[in-house]
TIFI-701566 format. One record per residue (C-alpha): residue number from 1; x, y, z. Coordinates in nm, 2 decimals. Layout:
residues N
+-----+--------+--------+--------+
| pos |      X |      Y |      Z |
+-----+--------+--------+--------+
| NUM |      X |      Y |      Z |
...
+-----+--------+--------+--------+
//
This chain:
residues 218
+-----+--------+--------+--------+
| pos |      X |      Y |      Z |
+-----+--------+--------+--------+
|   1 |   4.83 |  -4.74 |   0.89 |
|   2 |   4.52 |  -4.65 |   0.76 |
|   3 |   4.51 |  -4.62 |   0.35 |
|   4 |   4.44 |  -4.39 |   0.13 |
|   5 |   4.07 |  -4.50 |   0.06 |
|   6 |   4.03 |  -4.49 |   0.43 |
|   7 |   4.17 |  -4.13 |   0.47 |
|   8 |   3.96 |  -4.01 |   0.15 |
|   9 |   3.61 |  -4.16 |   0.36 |
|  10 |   3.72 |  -4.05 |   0.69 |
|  11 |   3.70 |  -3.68 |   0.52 |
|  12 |   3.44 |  -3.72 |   0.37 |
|  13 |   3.25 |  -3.84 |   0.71 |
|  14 |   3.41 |  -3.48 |   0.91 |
|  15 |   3.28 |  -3.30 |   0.60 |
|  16 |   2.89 |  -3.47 |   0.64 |
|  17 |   2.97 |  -3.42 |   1.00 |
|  18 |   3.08 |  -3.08 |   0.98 |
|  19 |   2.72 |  -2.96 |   0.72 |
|  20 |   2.48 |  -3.15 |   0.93 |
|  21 |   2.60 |  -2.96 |   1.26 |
|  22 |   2.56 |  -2.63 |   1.08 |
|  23 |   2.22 |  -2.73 |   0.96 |
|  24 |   2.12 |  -2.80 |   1.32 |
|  25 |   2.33 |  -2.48 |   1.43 |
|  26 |   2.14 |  -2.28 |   1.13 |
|  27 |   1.75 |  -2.44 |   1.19 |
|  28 |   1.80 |  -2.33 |   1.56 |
|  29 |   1.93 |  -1.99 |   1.51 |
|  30 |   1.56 |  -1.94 |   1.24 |
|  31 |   1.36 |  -2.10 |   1.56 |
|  32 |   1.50 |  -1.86 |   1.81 |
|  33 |   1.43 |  -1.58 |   1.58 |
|  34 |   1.11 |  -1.69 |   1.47 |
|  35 |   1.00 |  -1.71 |   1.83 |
|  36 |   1.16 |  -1.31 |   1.90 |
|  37 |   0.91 |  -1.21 |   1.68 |
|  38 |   0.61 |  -1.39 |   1.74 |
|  39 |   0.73 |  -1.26 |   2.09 |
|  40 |   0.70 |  -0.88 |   1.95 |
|  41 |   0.41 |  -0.98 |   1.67 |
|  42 |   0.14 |  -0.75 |   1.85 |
|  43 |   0.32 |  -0.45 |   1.88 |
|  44 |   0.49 |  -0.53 |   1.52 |
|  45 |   0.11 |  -0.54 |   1.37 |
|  46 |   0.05 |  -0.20 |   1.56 |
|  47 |   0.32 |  -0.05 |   1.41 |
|  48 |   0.26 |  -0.15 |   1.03 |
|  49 |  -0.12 |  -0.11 |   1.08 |
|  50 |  -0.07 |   0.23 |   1.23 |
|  51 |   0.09 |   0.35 |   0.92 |
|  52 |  -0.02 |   0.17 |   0.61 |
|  53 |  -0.43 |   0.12 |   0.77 |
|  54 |  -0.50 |  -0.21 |   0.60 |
|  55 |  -0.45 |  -0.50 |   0.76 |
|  56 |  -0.33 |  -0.74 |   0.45 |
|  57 |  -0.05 |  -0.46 |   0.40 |
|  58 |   0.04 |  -0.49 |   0.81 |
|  59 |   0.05 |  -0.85 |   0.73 |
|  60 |   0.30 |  -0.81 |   0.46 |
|  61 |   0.50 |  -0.61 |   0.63 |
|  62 |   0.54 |  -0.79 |   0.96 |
|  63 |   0.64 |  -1.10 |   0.73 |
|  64 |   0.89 |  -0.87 |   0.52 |
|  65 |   1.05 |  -0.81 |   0.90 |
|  66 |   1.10 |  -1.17 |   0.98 |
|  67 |   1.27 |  -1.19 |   0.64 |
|  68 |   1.53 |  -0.92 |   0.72 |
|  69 |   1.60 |  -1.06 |   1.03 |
|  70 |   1.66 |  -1.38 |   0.92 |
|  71 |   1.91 |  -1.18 |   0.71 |
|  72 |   2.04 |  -0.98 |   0.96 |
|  73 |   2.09 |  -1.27 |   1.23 |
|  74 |   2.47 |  -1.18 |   1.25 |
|  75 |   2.39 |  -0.86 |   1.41 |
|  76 |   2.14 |  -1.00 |   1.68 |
|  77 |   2.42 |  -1.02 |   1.96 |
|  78 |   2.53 |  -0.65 |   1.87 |
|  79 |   2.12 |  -0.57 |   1.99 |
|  80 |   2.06 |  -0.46 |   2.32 |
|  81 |   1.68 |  -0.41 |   2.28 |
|  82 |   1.52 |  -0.65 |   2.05 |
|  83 |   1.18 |  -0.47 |   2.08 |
|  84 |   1.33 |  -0.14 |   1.94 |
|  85 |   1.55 |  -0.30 |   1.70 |
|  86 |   1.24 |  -0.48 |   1.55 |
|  87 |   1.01 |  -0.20 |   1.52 |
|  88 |   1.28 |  -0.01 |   1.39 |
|  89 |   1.30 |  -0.30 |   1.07 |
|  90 |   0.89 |  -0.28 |   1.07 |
|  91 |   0.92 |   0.13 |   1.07 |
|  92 |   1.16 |   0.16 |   0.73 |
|  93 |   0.94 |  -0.11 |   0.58 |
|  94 |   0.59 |   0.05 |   0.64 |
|  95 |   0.75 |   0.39 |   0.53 |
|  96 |   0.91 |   0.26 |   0.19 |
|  97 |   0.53 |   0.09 |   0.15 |
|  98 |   0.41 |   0.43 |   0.23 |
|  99 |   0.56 |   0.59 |  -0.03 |
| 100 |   0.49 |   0.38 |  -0.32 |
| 101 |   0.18 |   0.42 |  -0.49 |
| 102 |  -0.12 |   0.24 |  -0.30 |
| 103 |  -0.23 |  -0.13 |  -0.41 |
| 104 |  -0.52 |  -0.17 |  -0.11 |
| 105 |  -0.74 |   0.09 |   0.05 |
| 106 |  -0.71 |   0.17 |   0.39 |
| 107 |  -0.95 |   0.11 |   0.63 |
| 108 |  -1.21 |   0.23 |   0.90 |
| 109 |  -1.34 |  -0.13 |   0.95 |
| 110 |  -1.40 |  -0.09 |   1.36 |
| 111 |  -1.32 |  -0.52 |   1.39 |
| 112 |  -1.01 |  -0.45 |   1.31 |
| 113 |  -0.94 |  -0.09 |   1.41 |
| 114 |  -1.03 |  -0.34 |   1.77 |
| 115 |  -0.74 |  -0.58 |   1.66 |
| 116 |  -0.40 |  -0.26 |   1.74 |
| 117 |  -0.63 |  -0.21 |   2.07 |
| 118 |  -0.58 |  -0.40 |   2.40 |
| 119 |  -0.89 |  -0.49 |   2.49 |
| 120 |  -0.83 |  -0.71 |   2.82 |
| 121 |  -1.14 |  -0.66 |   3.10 |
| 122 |  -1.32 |  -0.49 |   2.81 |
| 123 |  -1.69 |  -0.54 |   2.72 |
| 124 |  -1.74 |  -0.62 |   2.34 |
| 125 |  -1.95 |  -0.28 |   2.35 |
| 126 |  -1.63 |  -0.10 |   2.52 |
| 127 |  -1.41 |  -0.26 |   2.26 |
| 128 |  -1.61 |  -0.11 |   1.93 |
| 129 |  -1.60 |   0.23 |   2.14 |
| 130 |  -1.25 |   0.25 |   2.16 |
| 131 |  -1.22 |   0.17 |   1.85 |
| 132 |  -1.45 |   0.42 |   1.70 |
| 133 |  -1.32 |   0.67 |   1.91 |
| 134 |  -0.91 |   0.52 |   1.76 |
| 135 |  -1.05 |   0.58 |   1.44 |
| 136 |  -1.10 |   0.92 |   1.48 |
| 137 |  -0.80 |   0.99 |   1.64 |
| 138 |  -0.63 |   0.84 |   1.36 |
| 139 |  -0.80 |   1.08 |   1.13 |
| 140 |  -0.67 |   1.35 |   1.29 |
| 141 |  -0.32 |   1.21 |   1.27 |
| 142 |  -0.34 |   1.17 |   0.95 |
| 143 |  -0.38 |   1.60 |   0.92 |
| 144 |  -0.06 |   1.65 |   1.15 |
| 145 |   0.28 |   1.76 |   0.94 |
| 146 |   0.49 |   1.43 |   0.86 |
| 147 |   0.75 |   1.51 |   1.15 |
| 148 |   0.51 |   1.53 |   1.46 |
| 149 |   0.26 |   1.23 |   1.30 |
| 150 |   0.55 |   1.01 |   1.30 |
| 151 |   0.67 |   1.08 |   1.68 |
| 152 |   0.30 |   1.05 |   1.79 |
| 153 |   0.21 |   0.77 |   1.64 |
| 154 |   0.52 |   0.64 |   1.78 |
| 155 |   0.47 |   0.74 |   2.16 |
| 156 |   0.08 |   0.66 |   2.14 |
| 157 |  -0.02 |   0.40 |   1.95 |
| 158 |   0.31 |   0.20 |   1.96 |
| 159 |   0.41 |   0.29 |   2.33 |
| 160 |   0.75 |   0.40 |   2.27 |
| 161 |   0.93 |   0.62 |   2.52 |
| 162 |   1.09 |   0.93 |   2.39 |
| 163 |   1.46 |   0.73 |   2.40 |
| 164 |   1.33 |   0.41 |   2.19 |
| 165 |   1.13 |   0.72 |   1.93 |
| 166 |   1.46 |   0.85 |   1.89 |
| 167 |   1.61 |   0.54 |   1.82 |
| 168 |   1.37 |   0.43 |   1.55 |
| 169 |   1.38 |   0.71 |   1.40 |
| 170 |   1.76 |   0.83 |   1.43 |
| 171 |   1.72 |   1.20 |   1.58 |
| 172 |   1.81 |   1.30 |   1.92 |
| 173 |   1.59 |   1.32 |   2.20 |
| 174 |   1.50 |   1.69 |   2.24 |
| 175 |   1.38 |   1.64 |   1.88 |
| 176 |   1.13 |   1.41 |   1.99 |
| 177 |   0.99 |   1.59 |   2.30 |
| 178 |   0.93 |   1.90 |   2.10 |
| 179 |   0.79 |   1.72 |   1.83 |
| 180 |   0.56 |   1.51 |   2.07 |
| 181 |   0.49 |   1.86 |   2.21 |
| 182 |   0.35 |   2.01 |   1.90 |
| 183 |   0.18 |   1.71 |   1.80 |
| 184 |  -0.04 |   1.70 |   2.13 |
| 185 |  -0.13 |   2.05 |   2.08 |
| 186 |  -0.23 |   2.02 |   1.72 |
| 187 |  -0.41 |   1.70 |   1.81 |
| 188 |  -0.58 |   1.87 |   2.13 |
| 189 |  -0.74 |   2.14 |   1.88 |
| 190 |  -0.88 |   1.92 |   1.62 |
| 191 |  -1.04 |   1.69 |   1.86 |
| 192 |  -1.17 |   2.01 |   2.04 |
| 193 |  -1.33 |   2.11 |   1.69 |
| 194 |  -1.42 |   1.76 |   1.59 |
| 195 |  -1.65 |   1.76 |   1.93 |
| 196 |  -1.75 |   2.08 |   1.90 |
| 197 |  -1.89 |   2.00 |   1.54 |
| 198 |  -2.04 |   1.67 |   1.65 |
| 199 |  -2.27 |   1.83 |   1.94 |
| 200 |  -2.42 |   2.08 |   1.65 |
| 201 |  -2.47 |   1.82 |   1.45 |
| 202 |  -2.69 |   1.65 |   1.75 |
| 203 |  -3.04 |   1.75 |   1.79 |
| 204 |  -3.07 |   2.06 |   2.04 |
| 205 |  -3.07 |   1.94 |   2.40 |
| 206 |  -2.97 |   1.54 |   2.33 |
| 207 |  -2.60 |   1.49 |   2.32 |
| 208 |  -2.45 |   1.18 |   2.38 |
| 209 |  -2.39 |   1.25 |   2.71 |
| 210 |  -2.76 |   1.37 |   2.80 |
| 211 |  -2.88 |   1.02 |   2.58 |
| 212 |  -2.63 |   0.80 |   2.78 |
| 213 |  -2.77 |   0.97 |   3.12 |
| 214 |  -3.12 |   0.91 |   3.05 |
| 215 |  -3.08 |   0.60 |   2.93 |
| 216 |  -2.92 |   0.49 |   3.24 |
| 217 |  -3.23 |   0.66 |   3.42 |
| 218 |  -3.46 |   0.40 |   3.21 |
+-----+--------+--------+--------+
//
């Protein structure tokens, strides 16, 4: 029969049992997570640096998301698509940064406008095109009304269809393809004028067309 001392140690040995298999259970469930969102990091950084244009801020923000997920790990089983869920997280976070008063400036750095671009069988020259040419898109998204900059930047810099948009952002999707709809047509007229203004600006005869076509000729 085993005595009393015996029974008092033999609990105590479940109860070490018991907290060093949740430990294991708990360090495995932060790995698996951690790795979801190094998984989803790229289009996480797109997200953030879409919004709040500074790349320490995108940082921050992407970090703040693992946090709340860690938080939130209950819910992962409920998730049917991780990738939505965890722009979603990103999304709030980058619009509650928004709204508080800036603490960095944004910016129109072109190295790391290149760093939300995919830039696979590109040229270094291509690469600091695009992203020229990203940056001025982005300056005209910044002009759009709140409602159709927020479904654009969705659809084109993030790559969401118009189901995951209205996901993220709660409304249905009808909402969304109007919304998109206005937004391309806003965005189609103050490219049109932004080209429009650049060619007068270039000396008469010599755009950047006629230079890249004679240069090509040389």
């Amino acid at each position: 029969m085993m005595s009393a001392t015996q029974a008092i140690c033999a609990g105590w040995m479940d109860l070490d049992d018991t907290a060093a298999a949740n430990a294991v259970r708990q360090q495995a469930e932060e790995a698996a997570l951690a790795a979801l969102v190094d998984q989803y990091a790229g289009a996480l950084y797109r997200v953030a640096f879409s919004v709040l244009r500074n790349p320490a801020d995108a940082e921050d923000a992407v970090q703040e998301a693992f946090l709340r997920v860690l938080r939130h790990r209950d819910q992962l089983n409920e998730v049917r698509d991780h990738r939505v869920w965890l722009i979603r997280i990103v999304w709030n976070i980058v619009l509650d940064r928004k709204r508080r008063a800036k603490t960095r400036p944004e910016t129109d750095d072109v190295a790391e406008l290149a760093r939300v671009l995919p830039s696979s069988g590109l040229s270094a020259e291509q690469v600091a095109s695009a992203a020229q040419h990203h940056a001025q898109v982005l300056a005209c998204v910044e002009q759009l009304p709140a409602k159709e900059r927020e479904v654009l930047m969705l659809s084109a810099f993030d790559e969401l269809s118009s189901v995951e948009i209205a996901s993220v952002l709660g409304i249905t999707e009808s909402s969304v393809r109007s919304r998109l709809f206005r937004a391309r047509n806003l965005m189609a007229g103050m490219l049109n004028h932004s080209r429009a203004k650049t060619r007068e600006l270039e000396p008469s005869g010599c755009t950047s067309e006629t230079a890249a076509a004679e240069e090509e000729r040389q």
